[in-house]
C-alpha positions as CSV (number, residue, x, y, z in Angstrom):
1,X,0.0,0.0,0.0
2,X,1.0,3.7,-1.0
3,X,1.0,6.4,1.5
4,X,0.5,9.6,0.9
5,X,3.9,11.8,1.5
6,X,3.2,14.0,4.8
7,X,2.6,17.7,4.3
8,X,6.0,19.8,4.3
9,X,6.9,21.4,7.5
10,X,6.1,25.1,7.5
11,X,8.6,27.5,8.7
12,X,7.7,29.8,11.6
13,X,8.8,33.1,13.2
14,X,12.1,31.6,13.9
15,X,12.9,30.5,10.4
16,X,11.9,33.6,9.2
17,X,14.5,35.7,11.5
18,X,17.0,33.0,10.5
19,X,16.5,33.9,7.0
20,X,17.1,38.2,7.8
21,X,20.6,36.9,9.2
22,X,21.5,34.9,6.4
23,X,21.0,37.6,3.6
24,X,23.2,40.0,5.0
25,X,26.8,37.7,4.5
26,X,25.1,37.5,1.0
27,X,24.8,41.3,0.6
28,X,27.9,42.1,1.7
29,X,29.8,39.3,-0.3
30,X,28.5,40.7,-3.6
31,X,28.9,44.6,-2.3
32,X,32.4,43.6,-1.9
33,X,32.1,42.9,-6.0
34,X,31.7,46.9,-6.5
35,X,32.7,48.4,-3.3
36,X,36.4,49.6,-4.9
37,X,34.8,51.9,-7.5
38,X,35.3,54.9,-5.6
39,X,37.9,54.1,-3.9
40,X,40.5,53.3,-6.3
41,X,42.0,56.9,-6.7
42,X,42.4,57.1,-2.8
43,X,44.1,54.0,-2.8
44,X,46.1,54.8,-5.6
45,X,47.1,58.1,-4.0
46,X,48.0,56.6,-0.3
47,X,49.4,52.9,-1.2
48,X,51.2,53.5,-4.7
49,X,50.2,50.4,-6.7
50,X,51.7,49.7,-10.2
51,X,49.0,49.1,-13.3
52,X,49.4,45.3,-12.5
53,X,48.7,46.0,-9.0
54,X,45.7,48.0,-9.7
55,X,44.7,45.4,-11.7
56,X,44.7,43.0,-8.8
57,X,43.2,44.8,-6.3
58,X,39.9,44.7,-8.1
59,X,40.0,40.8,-9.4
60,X,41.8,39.1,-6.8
61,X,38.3,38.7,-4.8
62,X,36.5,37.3,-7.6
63,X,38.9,35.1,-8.5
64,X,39.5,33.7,-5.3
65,X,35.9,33.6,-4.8
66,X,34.7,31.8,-8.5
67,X,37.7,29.4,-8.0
68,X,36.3,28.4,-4.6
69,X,33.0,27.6,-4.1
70,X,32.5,24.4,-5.8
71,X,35.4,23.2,-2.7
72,X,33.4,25.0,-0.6
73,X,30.1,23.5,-1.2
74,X,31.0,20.1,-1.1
75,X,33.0,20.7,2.3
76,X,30.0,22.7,4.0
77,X,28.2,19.2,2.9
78,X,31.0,17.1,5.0
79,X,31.9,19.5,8.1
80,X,28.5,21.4,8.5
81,X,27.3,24.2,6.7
82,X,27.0,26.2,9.6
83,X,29.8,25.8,10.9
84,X,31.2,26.7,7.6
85,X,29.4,29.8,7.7
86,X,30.7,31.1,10.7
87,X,34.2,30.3,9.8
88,X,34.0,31.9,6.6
89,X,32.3,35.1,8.7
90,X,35.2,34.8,11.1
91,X,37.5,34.9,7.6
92,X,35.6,37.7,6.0
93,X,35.5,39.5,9.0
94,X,39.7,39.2,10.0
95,X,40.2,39.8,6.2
96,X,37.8,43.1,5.7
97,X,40.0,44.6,8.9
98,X,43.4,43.7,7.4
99,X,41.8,45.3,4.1
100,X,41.1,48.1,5.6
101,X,44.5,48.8,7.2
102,X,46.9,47.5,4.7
103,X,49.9,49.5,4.2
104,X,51.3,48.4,1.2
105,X,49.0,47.1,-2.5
106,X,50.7,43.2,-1.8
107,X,49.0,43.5,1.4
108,X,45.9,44.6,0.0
109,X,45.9,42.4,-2.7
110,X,46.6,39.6,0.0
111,X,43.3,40.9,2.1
112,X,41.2,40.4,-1.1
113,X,42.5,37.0,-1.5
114,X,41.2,36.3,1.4
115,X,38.1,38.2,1.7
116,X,37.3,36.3,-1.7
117,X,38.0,32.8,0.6
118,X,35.8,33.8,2.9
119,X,32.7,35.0,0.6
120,X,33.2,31.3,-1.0
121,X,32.2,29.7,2.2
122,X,29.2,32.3,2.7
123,X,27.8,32.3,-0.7
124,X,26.9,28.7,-0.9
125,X,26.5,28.3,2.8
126,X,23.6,30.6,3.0
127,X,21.5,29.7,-0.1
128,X,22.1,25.9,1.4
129,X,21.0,26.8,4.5
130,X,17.8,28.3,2.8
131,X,16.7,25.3,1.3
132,X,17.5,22.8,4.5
133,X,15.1,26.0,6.7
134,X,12.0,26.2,4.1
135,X,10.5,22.6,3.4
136,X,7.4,24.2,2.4
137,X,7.6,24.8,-2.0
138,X,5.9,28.0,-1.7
139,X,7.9,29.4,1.5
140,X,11.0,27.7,-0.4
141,X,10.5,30.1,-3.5
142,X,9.8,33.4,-1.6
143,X,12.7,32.8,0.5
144,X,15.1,32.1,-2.8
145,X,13.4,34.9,-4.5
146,X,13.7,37.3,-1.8
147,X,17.6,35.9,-1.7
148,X,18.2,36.1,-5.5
149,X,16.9,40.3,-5.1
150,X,19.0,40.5,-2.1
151,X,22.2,39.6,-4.2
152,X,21.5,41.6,-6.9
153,X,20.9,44.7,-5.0
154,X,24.2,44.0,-2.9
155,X,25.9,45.0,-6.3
156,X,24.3,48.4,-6.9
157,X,24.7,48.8,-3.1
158,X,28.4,48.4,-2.8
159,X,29.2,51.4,-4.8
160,X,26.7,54.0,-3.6
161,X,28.1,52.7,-0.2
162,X,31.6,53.2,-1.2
163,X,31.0,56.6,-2.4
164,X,28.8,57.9,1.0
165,X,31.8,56.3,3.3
166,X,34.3,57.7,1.6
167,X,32.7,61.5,1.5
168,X,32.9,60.9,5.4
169,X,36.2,58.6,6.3
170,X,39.5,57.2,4.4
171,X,39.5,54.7,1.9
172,X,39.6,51.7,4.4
173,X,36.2,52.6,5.9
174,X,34.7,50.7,2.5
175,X,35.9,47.3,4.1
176,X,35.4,48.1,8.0
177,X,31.6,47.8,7.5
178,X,31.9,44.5,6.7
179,X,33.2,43.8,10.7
180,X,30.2,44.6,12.5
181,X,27.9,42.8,10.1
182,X,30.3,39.5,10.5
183,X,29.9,40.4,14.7
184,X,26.2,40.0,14.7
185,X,26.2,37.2,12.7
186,X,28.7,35.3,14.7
187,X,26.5,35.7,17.3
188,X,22.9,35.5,15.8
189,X,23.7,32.3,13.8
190,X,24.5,29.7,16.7
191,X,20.9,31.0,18.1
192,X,18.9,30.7,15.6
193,X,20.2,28.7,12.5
194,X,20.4,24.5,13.1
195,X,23.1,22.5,11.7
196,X,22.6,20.9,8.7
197,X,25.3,18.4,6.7
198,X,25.2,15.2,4.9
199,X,24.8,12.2,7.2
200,X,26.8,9.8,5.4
201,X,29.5,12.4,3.4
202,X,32.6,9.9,2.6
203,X,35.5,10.5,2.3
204,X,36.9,14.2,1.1
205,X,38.8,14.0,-2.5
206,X,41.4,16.5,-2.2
207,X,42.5,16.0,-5.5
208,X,39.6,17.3,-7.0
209,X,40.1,20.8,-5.1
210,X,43.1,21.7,-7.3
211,X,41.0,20.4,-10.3
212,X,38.5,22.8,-9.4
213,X,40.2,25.7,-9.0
214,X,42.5,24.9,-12.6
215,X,39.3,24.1,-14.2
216,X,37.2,27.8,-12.9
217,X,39.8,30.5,-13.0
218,X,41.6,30.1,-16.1
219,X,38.7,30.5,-17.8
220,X,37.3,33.3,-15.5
221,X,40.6,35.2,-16.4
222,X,40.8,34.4,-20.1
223,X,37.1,35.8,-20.1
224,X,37.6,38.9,-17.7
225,X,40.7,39.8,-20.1
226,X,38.9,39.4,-23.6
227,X,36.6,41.7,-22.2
228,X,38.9,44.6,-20.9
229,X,41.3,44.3,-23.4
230,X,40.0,42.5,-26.9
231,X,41.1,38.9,-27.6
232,X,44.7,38.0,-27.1
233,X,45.9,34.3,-28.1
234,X,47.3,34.4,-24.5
235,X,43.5,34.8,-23.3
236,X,42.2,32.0,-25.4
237,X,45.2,29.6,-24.4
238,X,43.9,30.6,-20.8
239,X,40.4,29.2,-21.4
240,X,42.0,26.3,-23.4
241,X,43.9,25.6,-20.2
242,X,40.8,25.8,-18.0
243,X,38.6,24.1,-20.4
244,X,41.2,20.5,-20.1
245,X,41.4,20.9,-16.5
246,X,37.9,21.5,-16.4
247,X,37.2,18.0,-18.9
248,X,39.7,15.9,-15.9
249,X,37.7,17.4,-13.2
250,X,34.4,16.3,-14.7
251,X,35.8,12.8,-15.6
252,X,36.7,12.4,-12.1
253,X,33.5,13.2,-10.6
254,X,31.9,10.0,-13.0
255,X,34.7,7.3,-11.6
256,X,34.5,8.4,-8.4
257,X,31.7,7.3,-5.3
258,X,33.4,10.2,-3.5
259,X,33.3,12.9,-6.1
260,X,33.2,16.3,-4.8
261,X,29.8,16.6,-7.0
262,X,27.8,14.0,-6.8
263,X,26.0,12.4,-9.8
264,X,22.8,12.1,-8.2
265,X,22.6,15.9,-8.8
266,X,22.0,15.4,-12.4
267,X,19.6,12.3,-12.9
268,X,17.0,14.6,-13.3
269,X,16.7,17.6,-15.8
270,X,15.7,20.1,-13.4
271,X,19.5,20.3,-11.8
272,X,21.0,20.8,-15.4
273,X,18.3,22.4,-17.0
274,X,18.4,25.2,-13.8
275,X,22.3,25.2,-14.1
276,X,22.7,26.0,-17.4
277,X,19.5,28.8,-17.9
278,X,20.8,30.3,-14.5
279,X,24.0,30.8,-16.6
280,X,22.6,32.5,-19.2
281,X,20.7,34.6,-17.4
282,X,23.7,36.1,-15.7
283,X,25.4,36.5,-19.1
284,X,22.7,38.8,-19.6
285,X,22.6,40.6,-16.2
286,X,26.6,41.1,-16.8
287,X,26.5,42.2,-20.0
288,X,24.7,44.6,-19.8
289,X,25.8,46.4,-16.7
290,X,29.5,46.2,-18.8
291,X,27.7,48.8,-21.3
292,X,24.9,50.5,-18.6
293,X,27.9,52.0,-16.3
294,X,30.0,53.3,-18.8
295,X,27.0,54.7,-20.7
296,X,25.7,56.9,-17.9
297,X,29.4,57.8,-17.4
298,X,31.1,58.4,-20.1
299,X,28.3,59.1,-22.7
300,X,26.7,61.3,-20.3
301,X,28.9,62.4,-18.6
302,X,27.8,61.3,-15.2
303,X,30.4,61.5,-12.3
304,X,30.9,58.0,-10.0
305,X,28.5,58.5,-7.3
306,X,26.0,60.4,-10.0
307,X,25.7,57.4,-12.2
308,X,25.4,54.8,-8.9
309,X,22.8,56.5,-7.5
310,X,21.2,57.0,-10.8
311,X,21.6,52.7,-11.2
312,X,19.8,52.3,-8.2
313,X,16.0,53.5,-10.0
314,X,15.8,50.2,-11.9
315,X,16.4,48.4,-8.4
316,X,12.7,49.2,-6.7
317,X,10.6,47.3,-9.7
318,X,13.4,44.7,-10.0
319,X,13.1,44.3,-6.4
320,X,9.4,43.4,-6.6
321,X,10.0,40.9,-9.4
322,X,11.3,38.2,-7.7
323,X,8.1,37.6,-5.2
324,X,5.4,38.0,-7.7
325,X,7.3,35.4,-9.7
326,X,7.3,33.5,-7.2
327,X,3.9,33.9,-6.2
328,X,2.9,33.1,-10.4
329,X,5.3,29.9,-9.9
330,X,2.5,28.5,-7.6
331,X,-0.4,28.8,-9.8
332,X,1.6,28.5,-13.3
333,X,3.6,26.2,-15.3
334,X,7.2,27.5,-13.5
335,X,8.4,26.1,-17.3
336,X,5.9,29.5,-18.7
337,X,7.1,31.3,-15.5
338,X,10.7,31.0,-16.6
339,X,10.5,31.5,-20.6
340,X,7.9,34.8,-19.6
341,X,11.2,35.8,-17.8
342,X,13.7,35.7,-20.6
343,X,11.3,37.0,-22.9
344,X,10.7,39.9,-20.8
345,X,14.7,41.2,-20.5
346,X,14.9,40.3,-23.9
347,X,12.5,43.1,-24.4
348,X,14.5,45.2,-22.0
349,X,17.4,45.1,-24.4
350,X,15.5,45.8,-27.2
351,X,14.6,49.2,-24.8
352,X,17.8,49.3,-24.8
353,X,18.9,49.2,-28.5
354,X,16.6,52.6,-28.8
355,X,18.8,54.3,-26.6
356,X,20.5,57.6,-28.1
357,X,23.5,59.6,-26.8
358,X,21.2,61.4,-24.3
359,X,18.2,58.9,-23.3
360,X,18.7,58.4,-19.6
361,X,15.5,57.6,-18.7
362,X,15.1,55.0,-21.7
363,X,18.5,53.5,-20.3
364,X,17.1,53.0,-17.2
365,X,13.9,51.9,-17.9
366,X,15.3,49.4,-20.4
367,X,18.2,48.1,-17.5
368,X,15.0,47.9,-14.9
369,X,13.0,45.4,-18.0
370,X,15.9,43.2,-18.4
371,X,16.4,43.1,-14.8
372,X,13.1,41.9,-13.8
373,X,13.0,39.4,-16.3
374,X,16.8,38.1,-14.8
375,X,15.2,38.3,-11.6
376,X,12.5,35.8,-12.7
377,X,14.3,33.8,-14.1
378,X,17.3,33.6,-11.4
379,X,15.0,32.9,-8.5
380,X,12.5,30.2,-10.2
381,X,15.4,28.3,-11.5
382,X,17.8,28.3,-8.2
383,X,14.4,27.0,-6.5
384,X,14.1,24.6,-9.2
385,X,17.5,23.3,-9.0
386,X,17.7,22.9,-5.3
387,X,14.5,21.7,-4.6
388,X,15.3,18.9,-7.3
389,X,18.9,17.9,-5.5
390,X,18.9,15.8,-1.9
391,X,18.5,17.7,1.0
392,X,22.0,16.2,2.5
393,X,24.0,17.7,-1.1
394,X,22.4,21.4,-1.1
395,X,25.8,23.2,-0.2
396,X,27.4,21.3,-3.8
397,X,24.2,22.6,-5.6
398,X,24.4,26.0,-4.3
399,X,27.6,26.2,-5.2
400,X,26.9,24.8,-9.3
401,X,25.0,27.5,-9.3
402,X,26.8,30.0,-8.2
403,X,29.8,29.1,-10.0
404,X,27.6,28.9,-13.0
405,X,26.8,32.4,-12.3
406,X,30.6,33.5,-12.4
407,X,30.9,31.7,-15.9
408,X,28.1,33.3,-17.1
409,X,28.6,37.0,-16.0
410,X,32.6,36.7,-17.3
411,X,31.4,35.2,-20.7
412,X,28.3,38.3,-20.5
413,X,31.0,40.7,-20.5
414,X,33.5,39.3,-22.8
415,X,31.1,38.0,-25.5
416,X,28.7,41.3,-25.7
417,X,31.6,43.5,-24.6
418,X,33.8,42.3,-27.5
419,X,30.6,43.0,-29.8
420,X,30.4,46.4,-28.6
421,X,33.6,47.6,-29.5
422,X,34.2,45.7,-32.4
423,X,31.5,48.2,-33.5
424,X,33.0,50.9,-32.0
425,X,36.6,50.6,-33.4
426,X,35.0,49.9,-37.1
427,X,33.2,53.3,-36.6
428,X,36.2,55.4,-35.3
429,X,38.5,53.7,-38.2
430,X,40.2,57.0,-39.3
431,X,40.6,58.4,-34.9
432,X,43.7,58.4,-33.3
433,X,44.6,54.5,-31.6
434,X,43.5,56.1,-28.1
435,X,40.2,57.2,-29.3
436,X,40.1,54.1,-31.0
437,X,40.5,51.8,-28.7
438,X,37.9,52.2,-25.7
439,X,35.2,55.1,-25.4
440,X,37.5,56.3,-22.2
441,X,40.3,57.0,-24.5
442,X,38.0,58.8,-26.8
443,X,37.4,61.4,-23.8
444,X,40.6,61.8,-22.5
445,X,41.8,62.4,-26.4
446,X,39.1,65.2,-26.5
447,X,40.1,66.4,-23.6
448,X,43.5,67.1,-24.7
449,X,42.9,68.0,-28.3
450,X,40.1,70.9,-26.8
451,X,37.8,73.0,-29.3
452,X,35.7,71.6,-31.7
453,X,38.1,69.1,-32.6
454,X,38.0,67.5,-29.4
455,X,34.0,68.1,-29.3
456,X,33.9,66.3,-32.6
457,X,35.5,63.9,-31.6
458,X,33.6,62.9,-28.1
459,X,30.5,63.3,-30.5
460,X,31.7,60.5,-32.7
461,X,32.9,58.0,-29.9
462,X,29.8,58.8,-27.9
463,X,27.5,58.0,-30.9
464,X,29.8,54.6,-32.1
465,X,29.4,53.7,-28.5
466,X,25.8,53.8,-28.4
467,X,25.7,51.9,-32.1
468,X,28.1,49.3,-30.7
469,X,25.5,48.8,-27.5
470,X,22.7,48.4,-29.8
471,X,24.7,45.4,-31.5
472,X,25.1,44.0,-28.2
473,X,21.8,44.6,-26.9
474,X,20.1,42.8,-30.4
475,X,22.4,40.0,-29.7
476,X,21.4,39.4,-26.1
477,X,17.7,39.5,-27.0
478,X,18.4,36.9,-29.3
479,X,20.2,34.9,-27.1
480,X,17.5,35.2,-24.1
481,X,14.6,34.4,-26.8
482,X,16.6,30.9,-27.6
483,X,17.1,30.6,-24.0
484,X,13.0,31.4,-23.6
485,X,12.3,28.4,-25.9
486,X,14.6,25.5,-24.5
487,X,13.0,26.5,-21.3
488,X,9.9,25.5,-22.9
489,X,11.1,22.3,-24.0
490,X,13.9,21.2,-22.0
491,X,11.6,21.6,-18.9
492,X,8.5,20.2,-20.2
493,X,7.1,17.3,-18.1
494,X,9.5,18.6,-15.1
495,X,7.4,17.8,-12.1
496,X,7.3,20.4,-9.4
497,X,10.0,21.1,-7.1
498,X,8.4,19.0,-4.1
499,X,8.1,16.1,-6.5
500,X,11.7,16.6,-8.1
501,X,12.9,16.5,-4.2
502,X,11.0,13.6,-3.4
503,X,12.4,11.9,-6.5
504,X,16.2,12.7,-5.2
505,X,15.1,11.6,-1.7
506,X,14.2,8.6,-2.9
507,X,17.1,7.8,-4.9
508,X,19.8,8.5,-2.0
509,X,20.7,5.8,0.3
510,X,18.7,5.6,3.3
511,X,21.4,6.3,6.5
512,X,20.6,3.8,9.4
């Protein structure tokens, strides 16, 4: 005789508050993204760093970070994924202070190392933690959703907050208001937040930790350097590199019964399927923040702060997004949900292909489209994902998405990036190499040449700029329109995510 599965538990009060604690490691991990905007010049002025130096200041966090949280996951599985938590806070914490009071760029470039450590054992730690709290579907998707708009506001936040610390203190003030965050949760956590870890984990493959980490950041780099600089066959042998390691990673996770990602992950399409559209969508978000900050900036001629505070507008509908999806989710095919979603930011970028050299508002409203449709999409398929993987694996799930997430923002910004200015250059053909080569050179060239040859020339770069974005933006609509239609099919006949997690519970092996 079948029974019928018992009713989820619902989460109370207690969960709830839980939750609050747990976004705010996740907002100040991905402020920490954007949080050196401003401060760069004060940096540059007090510590001295060479162009290299500069260089790693800014990437050393995400690197660290996208090289470590598939490690991470997997060992928040084994040890406890609170516990993980509050040694990464500890980390983030002792790294933000020795940030903030480095007296040389190796040390600072040292305390990002680190502070990118530590946000690798937060990032998947929370998101796992969210889907051990909420067994309930419904609860399950407002919590993710409310998570997913938590992280993408982190990332406008950091550098409004960068710029209103630094009006007021010195330039390490950006990293000290990560300490009294990490304080309260150090102490909140243990109070409110259960342990949660795999019952039966085996044994830890520490060969596949160095696999990892060859396998993520040579092509993170490769990807980060085609967009900032063009291609280079030094930046494709990069990803070449990355892409082997990354074939020997994946061929030891199928031999192995102690891989570092398990394979029960992916007898279902929902894990994959979420994976892979969670990708795109981030390629989208990415790609087109690389063109909406330098647009307001340097086509409008917006100062730092200005052009942050001006990003923030498209934040208040994108904020609302993510629960009314959810909330549709329940009553809807989530496969509709999800293609509705990409269909709709791929209307934002066709918003944004209208844009002229002086159309802030249609920039904005375009950027707040595309976000709400990345929103949708970001927080139906994390649910999706993790709801379809065991209960006793979420911290390796959290962390395939999130990693997928890096992939996809870096490949964002290279692909449409490299679009953009291949645009640009071809209309600047006859400028000087400076003007030529990025729409910053173009204004400090026109700064220097002065008169209405250097107005002339800002003209030009500012309108190629804008032609090269509309290039970009028609490519990532038709990207997000494909990515609309294998949603349709590739999730067909998905069940919903409380059958997808019964299926996985079912699979696993039962611990005595």
């Amino acid at each position: 005789m079948t029974h019928p599965a018992a009713p989820a538990r619902l989460a109370g009060r207690r969960e709830w508050i839980a939750f609050t604690v747990l976004v705010l490691p996740l907002l100040l991990v991905s402020m920490d993204v954007s949080v050196l905007y401003f401060a760069i010049p004060a940096i540059t002025r007090e510590l001295d760093p060479s162009a290299s130096q500069q260089l790693w200041i800014f990437d050393s966090y995400a690197f660290a970070l996208s090289g470590l949280l598939i490690t991470m996951g997997s060992l928040g599985d084994r040890i406890g994924r609170r516990k993980l938590l509050l040694i990464g806070a500890a980390a983030f914490g002792l790294a933000s202070v020795a940030a903030g009071y480095a007296g040389s760029a190796e040390m600072l470039i040292a305390a990002r190392v680190l502070l990118g450590v530590g946000g690798a054992t937060l990032m998947p730690s929370t998101l796992a933690l969210v889907r051990n709290l909420f067994q309930d579907d419904g609860q399950r998707g407002r919590a993710i959703a409310l998570w997913s708009g938590a992280m993408t506001a982190g990332i406008a936040l950091g550098s409004v907050m960068s710029g209103v610390m630094l009006n007021h203190f010195w330039w390490g003030s950006v990293f000290l208001i990560n300490v009294p965050a990490m304080l309260l949760l150090l102490a909140l956590v243990p109070l409110l937040v259960p342990e949660f870890k795999d019952p039966a984990p085996g044994r830890f493959d520490l060969v596949s930790v160095p696999l990892s980490v060859a396998a993520v950041l040579p092509v993170v780099y490769g990807l980060k350097e085609i967009a900032a600089e063009g291609f280079e066959p030094l930046h494709g042998a990069c990803i070449a590199v990355g892409l082997a390691f990354g074939y020997l990673f994946v061929r030891r996770q199928r031999i192995r019964e102690d891989a570092m990602v398990p394979r029960a992950l992916f007898r279902g399409r929902a894990f994959g399927t979420g994976i892979g559209l969670n990708t795109v969508a981030a390629f989208a978000i990415m790609g087109s923040a690389y063109f909406t900050t330098q647009y307001l900036q340097s086509v409008l001629g917006m100062g730092t702060l200005e052009a942050a505070l001006w990003s923030l507008a498209p934040s208040i509908p994108i904020g609302a997004a993510a629960p009314i999806s959810a909330t549709l989710a329940r009553t809807t095919d989530r496969a509709h949900v999800i293609a509705g979603g990409f269909v709709l930011a791929a209307a934002g970028f066709g918003v944004v292909s209208l844009v002229g050299t002086d159309s802030l508002w249609l920039a904005l409203t375009g950027a707040g489209v595309l976000g709400c449709g990345i929103v949708t999409v970001m927080s139906l398929v994390s649910d999706m994902a993790l709801a379809a993987a065991p209960a006793e694996k979420a911290g390796s799930a959290a962390s395939l998405l999130e990693t997928g997430q890096e992939f996809g923002g870096a490949l964002g910004m290279a692909l449409l990036g490299s679009l953009g200015t291949a645009v640009y250059r071809d209309d600047l053909a006859g400028a000087e190499p400076a003007a030529r080569e990025t729409l910053g050179g173009a204004v400090a060239t026109a700064g220097q040449l002065g008169g209405e040859a250097g107005g002339a020339l800002l003209a030009l770069a500012r309108e190629a700029f804008v032609h090269g974005m509309r290039y970009a933006a028609w490519g990532g609509a038709a990207l997000l329109l494909v990515a609309a239609g294998a949603a349709l099919v590739l999730l067909r006949g998905v069940g919903s995510p409380s059958a997808a997690a019964e299926s996985a519970d079912r699979e696993r092996t039962p611990v005595g």
